[in-house]
N, C-alpha and C positions, 0 to 999 in steps of 0.2 A: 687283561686285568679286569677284575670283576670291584662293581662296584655298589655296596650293600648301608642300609642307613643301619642306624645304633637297634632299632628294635629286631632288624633278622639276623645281624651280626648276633645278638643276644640268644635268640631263638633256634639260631643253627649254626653254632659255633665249630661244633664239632666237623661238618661239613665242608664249614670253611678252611678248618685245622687243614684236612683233608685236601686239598685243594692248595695250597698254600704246602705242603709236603709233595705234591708233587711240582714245584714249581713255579706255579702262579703267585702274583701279587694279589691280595685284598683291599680294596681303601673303605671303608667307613667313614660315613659321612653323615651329620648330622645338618638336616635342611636343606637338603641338595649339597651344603659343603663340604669337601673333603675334613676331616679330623685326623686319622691315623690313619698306618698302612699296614697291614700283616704281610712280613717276607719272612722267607724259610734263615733260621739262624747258620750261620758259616760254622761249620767244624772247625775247634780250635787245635793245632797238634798239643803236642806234650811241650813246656818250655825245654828248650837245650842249653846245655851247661854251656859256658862261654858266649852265650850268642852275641854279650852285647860288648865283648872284646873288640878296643878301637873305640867306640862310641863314646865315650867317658872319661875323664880323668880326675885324677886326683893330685893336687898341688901338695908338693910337698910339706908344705907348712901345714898340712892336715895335723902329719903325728909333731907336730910340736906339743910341748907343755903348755898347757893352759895357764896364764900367770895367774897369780896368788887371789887375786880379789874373785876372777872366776871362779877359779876352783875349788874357794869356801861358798861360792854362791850355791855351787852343785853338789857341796858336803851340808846344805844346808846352814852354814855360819856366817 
């Protein structure tokens, strides 16, 4: 892990970019303190249709009719 204050972080970013792509952690640190860290971003896949089958549900009383006083609320009356 390499450890760079705000002004070479600034200065040699691209380096760092560089660095941080193959692997390595960055931390920046401002005063000797750590502030952030540069790690390489996780490939996301593509979402899959059904993934989140199981995880959810929906109660029945979802499709119920809205009573009356709602449902002029939502028609605006």
């Amino acid at each position: 892990m390499t450890i760079v204050n705000v002004h070479q972080a600034k200065t040699q970013l691209s380096r760092l970019l560089a660095q941080v792509e193959s692997g390595e952690e960055v931390v920046i640190a401002r005063n000797g303190k750590p502030v952030a860290r540069l790690m390489r971003v996780q490939k996301q896949g593509k979402p899959q249709f059904g993934s989140w089958k199981g995880r959810i549900s929906v109660a029945d009383s979802f499709f119920d009719p809205l009573p009356e006083e709602e449902l002029a609320a939502w028609e605006g009356n």
